[in-house]
Biopython code that builds the backbone (N, CA, C, O; Angstrom):
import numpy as np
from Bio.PDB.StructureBuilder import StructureBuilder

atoms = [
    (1, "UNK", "N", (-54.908, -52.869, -46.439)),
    (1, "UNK", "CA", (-55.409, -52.871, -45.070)),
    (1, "UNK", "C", (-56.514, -53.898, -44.856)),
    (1, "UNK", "O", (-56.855, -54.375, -43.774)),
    (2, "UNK", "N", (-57.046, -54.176, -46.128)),
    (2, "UNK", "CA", (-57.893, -55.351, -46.110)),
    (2, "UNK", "C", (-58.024, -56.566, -44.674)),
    (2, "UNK", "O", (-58.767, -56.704, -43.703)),
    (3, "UNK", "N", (-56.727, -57.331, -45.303)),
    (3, "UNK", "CA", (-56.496, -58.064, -44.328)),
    (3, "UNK", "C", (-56.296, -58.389, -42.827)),
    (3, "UNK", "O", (-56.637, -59.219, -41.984)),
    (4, "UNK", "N", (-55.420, -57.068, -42.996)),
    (4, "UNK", "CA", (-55.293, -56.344, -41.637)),
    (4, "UNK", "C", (-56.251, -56.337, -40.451)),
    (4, "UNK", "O", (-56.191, -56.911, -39.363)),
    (5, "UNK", "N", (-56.947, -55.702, -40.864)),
    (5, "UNK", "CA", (-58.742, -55.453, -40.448)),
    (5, "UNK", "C", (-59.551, -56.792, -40.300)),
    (5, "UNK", "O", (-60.293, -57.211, -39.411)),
    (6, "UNK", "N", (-59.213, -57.206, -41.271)),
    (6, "UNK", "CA", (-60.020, -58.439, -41.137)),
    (6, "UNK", "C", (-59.593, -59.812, -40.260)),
    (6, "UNK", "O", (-60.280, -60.833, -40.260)),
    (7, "UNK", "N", (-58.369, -59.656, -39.532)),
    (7, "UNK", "CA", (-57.706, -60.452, -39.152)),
    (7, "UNK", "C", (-58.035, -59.567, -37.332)),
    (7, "UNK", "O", (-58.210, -60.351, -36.400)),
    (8, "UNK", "N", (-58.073, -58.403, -37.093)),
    (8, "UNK", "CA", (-58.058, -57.669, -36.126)),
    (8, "UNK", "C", (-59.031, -58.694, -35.200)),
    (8, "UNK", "O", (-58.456, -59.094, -34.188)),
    (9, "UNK", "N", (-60.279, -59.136, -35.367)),
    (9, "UNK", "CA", (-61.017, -59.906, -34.330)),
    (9, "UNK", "C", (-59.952, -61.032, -33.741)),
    (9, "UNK", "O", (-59.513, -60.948, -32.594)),
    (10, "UNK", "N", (-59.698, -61.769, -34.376)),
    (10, "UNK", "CA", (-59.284, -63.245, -34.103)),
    (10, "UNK", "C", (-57.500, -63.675, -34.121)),
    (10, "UNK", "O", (-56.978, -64.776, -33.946)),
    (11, "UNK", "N", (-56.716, -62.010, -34.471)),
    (11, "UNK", "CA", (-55.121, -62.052, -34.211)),
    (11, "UNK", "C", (-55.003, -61.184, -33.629)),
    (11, "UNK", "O", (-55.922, -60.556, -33.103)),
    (12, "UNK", "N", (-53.739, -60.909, -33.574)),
    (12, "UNK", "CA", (-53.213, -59.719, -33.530)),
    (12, "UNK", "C", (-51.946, -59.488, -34.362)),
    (12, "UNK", "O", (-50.820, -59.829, -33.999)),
    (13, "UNK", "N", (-52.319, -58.717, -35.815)),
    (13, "UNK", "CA", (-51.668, -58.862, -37.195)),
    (13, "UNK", "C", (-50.759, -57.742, -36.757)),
    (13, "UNK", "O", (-51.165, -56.771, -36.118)),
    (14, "UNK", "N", (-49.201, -57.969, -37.223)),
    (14, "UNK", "CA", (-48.493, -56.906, -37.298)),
    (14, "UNK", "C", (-48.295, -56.629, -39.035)),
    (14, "UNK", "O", (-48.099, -57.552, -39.826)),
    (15, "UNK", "N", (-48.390, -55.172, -39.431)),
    (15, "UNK", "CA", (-48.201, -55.257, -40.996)),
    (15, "UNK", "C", (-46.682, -54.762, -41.030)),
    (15, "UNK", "O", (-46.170, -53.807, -40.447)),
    (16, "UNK", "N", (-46.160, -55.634, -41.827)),
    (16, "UNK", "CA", (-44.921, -55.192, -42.202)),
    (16, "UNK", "C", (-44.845, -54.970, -43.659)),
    (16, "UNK", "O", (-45.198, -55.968, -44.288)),
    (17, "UNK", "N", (-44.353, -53.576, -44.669)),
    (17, "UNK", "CA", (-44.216, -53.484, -45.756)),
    (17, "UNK", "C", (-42.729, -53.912, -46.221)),
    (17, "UNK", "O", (-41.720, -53.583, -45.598)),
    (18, "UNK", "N", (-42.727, -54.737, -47.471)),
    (18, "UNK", "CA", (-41.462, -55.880, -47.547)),
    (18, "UNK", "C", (-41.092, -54.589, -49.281)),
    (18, "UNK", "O", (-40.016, -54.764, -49.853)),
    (19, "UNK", "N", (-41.890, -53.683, -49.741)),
    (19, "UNK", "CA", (-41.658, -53.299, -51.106)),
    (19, "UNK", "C", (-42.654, -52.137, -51.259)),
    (19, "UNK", "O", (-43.819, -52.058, -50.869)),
    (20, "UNK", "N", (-41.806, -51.157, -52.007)),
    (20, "UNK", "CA", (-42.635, -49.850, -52.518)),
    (20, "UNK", "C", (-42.553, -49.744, -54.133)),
    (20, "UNK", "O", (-41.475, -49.900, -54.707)),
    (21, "UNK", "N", (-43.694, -49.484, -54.801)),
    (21, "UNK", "CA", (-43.749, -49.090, -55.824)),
    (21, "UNK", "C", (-43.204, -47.892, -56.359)),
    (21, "UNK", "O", (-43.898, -46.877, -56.424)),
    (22, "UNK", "N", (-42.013, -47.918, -56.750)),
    (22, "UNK", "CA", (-40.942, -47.299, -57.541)),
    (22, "UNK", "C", (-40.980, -46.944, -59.325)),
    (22, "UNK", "O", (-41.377, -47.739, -60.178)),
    (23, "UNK", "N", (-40.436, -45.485, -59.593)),
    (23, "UNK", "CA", (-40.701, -45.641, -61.218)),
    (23, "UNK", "C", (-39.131, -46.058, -61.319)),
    (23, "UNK", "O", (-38.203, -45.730, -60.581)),
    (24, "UNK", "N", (-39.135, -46.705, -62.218)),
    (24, "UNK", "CA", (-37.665, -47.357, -62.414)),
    (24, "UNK", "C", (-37.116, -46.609, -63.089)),
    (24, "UNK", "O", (-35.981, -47.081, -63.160)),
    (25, "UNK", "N", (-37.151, -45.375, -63.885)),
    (25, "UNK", "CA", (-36.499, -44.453, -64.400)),
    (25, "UNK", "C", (-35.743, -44.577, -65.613)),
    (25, "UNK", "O", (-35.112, -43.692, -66.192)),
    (26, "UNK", "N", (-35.959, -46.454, -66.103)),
    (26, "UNK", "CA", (-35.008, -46.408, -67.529)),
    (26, "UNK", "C", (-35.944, -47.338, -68.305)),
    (26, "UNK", "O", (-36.425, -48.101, -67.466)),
    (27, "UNK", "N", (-36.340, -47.577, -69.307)),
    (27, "UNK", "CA", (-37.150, -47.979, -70.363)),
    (27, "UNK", "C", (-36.654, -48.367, -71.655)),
    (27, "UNK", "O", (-36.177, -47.548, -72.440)),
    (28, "UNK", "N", (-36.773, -49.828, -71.938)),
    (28, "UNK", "CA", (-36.392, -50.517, -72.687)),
    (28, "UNK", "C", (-36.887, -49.416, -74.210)),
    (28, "UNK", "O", (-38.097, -49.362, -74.429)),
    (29, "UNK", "N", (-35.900, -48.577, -75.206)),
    (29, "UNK", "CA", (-36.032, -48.001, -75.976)),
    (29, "UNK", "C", (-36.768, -48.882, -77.156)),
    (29, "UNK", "O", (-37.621, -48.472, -77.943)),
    (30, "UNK", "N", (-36.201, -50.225, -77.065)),
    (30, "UNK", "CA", (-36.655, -51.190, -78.649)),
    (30, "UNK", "C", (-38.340, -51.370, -77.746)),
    (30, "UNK", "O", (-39.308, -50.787, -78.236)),
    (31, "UNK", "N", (-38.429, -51.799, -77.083)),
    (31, "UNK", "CA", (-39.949, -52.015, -76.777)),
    (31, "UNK", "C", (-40.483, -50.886, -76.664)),
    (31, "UNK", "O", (-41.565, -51.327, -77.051)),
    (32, "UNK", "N", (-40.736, -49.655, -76.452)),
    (32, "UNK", "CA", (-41.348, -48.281, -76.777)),
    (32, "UNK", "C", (-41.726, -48.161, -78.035)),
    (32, "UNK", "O", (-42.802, -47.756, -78.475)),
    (33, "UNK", "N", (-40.484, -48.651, -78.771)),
    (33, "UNK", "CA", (-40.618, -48.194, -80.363)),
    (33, "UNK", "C", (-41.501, -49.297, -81.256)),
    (33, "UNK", "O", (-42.174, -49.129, -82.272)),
    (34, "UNK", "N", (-41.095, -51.058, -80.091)),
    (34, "UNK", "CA", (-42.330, -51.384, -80.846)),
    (34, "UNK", "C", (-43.532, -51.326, -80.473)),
    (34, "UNK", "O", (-44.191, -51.740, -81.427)),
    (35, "UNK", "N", (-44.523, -50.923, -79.246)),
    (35, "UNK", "CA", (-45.300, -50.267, -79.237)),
    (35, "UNK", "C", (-45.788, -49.128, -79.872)),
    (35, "UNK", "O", (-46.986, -48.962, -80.104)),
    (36, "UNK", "N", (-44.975, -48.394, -80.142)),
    (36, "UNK", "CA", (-45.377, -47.127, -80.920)),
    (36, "UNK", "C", (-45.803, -47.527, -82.402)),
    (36, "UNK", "O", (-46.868, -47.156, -82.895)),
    (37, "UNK", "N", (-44.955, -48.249, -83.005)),
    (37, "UNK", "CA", (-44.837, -48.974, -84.209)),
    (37, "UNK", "C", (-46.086, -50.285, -84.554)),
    (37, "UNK", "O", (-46.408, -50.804, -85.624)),
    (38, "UNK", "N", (-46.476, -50.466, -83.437)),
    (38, "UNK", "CA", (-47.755, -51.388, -83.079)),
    (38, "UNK", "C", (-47.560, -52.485, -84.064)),
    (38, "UNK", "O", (-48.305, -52.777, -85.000)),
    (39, "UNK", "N", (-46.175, -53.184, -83.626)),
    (39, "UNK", "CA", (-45.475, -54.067, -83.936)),
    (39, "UNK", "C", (-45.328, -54.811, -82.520)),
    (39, "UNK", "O", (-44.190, -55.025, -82.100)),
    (40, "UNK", "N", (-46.388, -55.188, -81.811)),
    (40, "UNK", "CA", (-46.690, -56.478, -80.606)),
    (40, "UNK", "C", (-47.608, -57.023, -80.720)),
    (40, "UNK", "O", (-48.423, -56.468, -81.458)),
    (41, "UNK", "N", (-48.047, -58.403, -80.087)),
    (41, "UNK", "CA", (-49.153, -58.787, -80.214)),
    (41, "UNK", "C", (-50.040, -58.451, -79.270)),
    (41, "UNK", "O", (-51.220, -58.132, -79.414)),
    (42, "UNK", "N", (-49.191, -58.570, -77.977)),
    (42, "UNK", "CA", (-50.794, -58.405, -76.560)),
    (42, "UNK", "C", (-49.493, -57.847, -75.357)),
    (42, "UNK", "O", (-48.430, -58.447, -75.193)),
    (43, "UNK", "N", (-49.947, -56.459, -74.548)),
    (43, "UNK", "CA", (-48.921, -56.182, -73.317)),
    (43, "UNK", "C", (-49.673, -56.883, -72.323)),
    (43, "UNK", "O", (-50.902, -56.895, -72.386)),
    (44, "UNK", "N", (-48.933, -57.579, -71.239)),
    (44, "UNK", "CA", (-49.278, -58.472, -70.076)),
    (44, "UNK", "C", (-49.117, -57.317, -68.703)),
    (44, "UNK", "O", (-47.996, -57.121, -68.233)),
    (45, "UNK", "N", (-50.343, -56.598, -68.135)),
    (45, "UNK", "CA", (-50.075, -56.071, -67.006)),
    (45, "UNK", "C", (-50.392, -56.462, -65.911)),
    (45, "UNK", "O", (-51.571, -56.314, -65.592)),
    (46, "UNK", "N", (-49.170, -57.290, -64.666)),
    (46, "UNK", "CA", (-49.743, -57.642, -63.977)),
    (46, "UNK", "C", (-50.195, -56.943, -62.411)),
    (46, "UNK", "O", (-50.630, -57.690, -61.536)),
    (47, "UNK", "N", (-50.034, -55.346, -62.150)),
    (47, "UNK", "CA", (-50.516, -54.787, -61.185)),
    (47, "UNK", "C", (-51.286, -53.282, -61.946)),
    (47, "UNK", "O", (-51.269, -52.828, -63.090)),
    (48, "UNK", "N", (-51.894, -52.861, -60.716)),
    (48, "UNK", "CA", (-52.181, -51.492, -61.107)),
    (48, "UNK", "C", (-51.202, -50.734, -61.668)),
    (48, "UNK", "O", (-51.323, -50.262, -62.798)),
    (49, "UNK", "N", (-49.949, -50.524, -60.776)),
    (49, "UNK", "CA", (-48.702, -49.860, -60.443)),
    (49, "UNK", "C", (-48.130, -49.593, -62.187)),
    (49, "UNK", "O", (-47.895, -48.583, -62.850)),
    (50, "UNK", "N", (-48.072, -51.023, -62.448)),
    (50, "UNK", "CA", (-47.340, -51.159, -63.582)),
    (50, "UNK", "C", (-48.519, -50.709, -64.701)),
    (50, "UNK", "O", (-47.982, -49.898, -65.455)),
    (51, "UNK", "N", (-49.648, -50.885, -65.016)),
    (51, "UNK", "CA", (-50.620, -50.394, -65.899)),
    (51, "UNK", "C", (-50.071, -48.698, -66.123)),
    (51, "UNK", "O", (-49.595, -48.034, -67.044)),
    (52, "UNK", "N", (-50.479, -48.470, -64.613)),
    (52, "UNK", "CA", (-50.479, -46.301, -64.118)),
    (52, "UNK", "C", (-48.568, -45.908, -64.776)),
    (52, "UNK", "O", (-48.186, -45.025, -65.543)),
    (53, "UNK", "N", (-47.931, -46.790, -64.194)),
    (53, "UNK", "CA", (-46.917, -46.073, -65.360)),
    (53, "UNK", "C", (-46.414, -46.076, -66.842)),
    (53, "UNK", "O", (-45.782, -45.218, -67.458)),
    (54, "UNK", "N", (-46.958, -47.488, -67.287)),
    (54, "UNK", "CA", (-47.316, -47.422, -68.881)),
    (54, "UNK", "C", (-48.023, -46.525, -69.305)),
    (54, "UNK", "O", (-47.670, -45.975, -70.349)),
    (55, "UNK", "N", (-49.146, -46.129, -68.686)),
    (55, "UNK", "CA", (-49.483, -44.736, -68.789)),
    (55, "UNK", "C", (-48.806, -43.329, -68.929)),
    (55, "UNK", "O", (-49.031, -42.414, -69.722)),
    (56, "UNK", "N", (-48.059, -43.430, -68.078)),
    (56, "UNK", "CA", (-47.503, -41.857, -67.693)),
    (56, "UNK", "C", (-45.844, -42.219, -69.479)),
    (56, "UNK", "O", (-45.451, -41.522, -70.414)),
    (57, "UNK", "N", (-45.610, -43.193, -69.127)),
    (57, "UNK", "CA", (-44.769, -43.418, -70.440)),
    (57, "UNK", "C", (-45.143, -42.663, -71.757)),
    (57, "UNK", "O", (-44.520, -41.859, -72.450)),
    (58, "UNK", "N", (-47.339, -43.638, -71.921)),
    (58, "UNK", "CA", (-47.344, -43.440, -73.731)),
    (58, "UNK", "C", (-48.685, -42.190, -73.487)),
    (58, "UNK", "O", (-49.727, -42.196, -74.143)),
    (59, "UNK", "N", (-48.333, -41.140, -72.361)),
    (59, "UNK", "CA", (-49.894, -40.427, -72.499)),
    (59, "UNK", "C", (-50.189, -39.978, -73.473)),
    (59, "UNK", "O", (-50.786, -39.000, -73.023)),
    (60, "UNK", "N", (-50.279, -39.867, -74.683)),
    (60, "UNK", "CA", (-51.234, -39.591, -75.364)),
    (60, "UNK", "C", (-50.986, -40.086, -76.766)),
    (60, "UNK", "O", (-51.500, -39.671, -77.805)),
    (61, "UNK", "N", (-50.146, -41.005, -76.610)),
    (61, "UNK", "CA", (-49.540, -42.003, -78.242)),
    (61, "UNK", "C", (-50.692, -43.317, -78.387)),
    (61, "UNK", "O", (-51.154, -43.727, -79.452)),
    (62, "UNK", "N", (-50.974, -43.788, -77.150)),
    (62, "UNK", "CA", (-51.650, -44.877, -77.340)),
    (62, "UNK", "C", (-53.542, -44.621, -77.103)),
    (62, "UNK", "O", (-54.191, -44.078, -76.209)),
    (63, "UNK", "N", (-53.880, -45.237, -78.242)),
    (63, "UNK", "CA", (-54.988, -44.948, -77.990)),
    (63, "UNK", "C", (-55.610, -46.278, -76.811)),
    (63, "UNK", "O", (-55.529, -47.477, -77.082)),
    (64, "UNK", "N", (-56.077, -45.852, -75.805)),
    (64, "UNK", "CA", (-55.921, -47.268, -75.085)),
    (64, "UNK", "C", (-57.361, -47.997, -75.083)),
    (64, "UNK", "O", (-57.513, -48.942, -74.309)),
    (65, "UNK", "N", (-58.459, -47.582, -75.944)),
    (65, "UNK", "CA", (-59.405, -48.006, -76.050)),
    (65, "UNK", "C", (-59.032, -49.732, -77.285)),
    (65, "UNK", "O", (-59.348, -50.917, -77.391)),
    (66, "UNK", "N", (-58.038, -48.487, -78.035)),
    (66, "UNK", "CA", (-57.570, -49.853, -79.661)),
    (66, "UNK", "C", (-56.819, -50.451, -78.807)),
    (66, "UNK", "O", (-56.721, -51.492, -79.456)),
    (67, "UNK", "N", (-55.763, -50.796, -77.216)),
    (67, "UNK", "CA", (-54.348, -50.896, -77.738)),
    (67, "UNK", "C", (-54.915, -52.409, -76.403)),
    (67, "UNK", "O", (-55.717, -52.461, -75.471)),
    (68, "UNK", "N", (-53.829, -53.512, -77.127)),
    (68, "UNK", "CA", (-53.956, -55.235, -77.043)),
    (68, "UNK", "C", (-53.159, -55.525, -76.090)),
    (68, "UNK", "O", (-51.938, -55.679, -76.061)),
    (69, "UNK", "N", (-54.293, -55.610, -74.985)),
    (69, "UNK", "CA", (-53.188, -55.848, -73.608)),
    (69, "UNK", "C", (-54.492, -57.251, -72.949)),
    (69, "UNK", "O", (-55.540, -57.679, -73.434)),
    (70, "UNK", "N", (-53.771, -57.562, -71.738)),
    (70, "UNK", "CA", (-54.322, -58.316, -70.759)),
    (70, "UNK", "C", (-53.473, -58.181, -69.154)),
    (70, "UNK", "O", (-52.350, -57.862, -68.762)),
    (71, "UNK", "N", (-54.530, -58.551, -68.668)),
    (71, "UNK", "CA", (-53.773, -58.085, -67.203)),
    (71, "UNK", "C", (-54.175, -59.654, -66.256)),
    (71, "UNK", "O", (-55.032, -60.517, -66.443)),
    (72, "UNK", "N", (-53.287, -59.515, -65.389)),
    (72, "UNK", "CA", (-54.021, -61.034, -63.928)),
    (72, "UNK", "C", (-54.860, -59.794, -62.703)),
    (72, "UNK", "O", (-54.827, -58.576, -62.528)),
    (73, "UNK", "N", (-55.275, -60.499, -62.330)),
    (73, "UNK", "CA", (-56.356, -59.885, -61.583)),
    (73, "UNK", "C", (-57.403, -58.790, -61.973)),
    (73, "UNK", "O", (-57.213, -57.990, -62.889)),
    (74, "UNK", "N", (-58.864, -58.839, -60.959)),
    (74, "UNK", "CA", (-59.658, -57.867, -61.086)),
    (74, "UNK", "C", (-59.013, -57.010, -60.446)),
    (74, "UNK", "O", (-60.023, -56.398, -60.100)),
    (75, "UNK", "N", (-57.954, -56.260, -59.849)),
    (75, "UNK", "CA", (-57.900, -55.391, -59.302)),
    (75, "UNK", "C", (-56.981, -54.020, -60.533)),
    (75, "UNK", "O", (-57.157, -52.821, -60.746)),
    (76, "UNK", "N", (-55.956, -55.149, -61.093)),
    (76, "UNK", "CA", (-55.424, -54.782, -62.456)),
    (76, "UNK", "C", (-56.521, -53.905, -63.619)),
    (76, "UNK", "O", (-56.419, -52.840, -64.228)),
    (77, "UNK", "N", (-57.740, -55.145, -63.528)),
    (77, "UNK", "CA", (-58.448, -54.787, -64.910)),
    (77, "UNK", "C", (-59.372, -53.616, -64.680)),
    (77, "UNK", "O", (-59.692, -52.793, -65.537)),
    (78, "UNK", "N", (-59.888, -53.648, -63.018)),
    (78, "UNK", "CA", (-60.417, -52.110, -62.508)),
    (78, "UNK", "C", (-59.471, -51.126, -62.784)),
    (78, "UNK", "O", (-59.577, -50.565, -63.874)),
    (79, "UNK", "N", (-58.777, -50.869, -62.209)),
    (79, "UNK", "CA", (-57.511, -49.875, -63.364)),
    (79, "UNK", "C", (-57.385, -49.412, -64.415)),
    (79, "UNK", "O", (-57.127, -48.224, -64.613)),
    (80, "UNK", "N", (-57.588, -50.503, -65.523)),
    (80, "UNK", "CA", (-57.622, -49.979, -66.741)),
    (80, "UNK", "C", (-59.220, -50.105, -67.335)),
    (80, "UNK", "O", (-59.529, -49.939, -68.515)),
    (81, "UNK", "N", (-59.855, -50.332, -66.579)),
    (81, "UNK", "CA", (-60.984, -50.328, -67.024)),
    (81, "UNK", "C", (-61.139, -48.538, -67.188)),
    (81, "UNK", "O", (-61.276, -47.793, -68.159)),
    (82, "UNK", "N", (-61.049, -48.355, -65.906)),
    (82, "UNK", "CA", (-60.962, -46.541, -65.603)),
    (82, "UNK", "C", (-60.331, -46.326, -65.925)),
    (82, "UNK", "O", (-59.727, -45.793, -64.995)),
    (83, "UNK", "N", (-59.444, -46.236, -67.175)),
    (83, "UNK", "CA", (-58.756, -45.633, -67.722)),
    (83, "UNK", "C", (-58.924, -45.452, -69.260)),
    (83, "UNK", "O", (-58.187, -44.883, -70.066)),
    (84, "UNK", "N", (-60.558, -46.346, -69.500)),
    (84, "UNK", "CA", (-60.720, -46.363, -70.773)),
    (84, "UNK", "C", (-59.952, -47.432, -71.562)),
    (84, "UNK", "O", (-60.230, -47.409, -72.761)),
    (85, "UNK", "N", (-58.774, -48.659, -71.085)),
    (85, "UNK", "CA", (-58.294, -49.580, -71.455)),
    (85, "UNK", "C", (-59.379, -50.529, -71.375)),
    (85, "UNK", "O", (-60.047, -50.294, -70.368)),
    (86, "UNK", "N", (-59.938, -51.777, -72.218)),
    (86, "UNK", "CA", (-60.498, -52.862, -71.785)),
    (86, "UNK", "C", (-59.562, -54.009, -72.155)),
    (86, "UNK", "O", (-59.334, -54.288, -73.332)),
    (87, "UNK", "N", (-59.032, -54.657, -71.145)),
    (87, "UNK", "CA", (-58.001, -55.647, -71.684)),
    (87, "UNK", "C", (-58.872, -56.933, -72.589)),
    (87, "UNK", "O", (-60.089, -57.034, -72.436)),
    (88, "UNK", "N", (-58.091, -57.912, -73.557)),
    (88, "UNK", "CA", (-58.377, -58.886, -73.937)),
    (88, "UNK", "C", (-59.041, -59.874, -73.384)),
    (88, "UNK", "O", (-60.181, -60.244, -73.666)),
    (89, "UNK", "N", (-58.003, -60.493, -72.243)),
    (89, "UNK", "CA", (-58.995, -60.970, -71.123)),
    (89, "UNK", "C", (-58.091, -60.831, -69.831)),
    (89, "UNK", "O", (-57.117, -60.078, -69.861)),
    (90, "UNK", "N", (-58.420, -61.576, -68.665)),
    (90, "UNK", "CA", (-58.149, -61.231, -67.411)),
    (90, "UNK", "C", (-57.960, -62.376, -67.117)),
    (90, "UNK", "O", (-58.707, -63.226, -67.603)),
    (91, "UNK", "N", (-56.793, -62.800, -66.136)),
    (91, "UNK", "CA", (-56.338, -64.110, -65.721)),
    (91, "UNK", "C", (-56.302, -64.074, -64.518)),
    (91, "UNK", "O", (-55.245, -63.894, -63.914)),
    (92, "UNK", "N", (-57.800, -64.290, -63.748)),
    (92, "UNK", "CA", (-58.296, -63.851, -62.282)),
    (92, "UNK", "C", (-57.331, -64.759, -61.466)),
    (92, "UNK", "O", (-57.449, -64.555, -60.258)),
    (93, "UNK", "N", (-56.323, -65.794, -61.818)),
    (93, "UNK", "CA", (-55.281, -66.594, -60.702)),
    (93, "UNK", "C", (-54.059, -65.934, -61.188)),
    (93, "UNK", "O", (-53.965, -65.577, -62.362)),
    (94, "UNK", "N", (-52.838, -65.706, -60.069)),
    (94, "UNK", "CA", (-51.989, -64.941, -60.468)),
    (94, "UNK", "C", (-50.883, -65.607, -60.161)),
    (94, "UNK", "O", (-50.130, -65.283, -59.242)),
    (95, "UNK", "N", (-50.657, -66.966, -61.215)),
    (95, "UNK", "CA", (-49.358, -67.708, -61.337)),
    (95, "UNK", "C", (-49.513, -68.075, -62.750)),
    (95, "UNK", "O", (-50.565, -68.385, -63.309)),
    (96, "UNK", "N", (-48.194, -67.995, -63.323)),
    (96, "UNK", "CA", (-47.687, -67.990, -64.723)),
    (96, "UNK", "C", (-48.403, -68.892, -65.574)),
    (96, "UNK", "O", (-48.744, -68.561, -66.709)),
    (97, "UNK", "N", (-48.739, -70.437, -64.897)),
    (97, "UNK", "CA", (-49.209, -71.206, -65.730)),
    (97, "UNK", "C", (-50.663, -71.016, -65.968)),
    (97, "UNK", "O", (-51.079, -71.317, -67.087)),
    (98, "UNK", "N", (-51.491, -70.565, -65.091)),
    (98, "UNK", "CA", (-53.123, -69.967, -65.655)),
    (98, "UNK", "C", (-53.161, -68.899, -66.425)),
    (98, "UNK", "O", (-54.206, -68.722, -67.051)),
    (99, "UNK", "N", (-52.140, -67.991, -66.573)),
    (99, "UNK", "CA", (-51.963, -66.713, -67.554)),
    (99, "UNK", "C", (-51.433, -67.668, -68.969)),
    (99, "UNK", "O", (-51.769, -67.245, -70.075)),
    (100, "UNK", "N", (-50.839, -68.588, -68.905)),
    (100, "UNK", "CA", (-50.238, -69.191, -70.147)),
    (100, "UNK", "C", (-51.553, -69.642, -70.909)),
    (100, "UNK", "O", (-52.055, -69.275, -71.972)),
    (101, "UNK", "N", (-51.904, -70.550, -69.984)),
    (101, "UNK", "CA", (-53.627, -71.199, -70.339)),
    (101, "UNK", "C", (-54.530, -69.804, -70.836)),
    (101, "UNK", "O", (-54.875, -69.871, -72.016)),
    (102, "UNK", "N", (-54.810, -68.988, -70.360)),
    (102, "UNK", "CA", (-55.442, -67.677, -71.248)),
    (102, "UNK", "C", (-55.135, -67.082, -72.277)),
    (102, "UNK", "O", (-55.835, -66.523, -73.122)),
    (103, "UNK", "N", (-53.648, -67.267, -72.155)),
    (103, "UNK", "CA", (-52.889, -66.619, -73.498)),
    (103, "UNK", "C", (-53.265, -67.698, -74.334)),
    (103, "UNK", "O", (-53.796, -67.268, -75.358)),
    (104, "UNK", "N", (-53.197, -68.892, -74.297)),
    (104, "UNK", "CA", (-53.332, -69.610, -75.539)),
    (104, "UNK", "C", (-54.878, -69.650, -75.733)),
    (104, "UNK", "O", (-55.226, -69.403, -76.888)),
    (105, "UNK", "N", (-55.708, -69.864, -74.995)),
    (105, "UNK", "CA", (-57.141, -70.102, -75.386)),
    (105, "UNK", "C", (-57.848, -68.656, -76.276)),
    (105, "UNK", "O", (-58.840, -68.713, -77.003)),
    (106, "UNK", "N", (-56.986, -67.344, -75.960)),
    (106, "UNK", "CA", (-57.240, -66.139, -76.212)),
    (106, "UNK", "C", (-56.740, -66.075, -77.897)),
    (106, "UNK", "O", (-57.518, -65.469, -78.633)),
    (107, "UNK", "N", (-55.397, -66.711, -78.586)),
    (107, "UNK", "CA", (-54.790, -67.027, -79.504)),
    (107, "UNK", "C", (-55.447, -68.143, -80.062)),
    (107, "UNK", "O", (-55.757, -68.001, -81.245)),
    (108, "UNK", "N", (-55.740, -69.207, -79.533)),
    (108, "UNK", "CA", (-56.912, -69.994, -80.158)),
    (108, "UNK", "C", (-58.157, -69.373, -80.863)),
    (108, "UNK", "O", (-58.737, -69.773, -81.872)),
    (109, "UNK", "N", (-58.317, -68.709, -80.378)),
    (109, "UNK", "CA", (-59.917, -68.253, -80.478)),
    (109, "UNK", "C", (-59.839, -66.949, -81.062)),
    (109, "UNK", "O", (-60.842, -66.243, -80.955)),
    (110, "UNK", "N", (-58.831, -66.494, -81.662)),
    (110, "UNK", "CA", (-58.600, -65.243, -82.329)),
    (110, "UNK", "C", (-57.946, -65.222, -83.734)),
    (110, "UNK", "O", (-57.967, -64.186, -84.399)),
    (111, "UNK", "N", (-57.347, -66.393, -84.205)),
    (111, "UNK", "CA", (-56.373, -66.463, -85.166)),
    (111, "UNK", "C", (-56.802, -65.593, -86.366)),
    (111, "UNK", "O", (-57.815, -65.898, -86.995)),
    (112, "UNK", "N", (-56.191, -64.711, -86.640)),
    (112, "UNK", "CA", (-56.611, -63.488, -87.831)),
    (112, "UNK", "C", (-55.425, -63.364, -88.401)),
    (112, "UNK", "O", (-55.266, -62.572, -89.330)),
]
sb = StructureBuilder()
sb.init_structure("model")
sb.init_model(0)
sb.init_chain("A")
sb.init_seg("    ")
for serial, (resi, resn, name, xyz) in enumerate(atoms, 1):
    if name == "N":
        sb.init_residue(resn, " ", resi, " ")
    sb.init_atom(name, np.array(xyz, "f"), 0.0, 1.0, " ", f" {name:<3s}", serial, name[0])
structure = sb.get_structure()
């Protein structure tokens, strides 16, 4: 509604919703197991939506304080911040090639 509102002085905004956040109901079994198996290197979350149902997936397998993720946006990393997740890092622009640039500077600067 942000925008919405904020546009109210100087338009007149119509909001149209183009997509609803849906649980998709089927889950890649080999990627569960390698999470569980903590056989990944880093999970990439790029909305709240998707964080809150990785959640409801591993509630109480993952410890999410240990577990090696990163997300794009502050709105993502507020999410898991409150959730006791602190991601690796945060890729505050949300197109593929500035998340690539983090992933590698993050892998640079970590090699163990």
């Amino acid at each position: 509604n942000t925008l919405e509102q904020g546009l109210m002085g100087v338009a007149s905004p119509t909001r149209l919703n183009v997509y609803k956040t849906l649980n998709p109901g089927v889950y890649s079994t080999e990627v569960i197991e390698r999470i569980r198996q903590n056989k990944y290197d880093i999970v990439l979350f790029t909305s709240p939506s998707g964080f809150l149902q990785f959640k409801k997936i591993f509630p109480k397998e993952i410890r999410l304080h240990d577990f090696r993720s990163a997300c794009i946006g502050i709105t993502t990393e507020k999410v898991m911040v409150s959730s006791n997740c602190r991601p690796l890092f945060v890729s505050h622009r949300s197109e593929g090639e500035s998340f690539v640039s983090e992933l590698e500077l993050y892998f640079n600067n970590n090699k163990n």
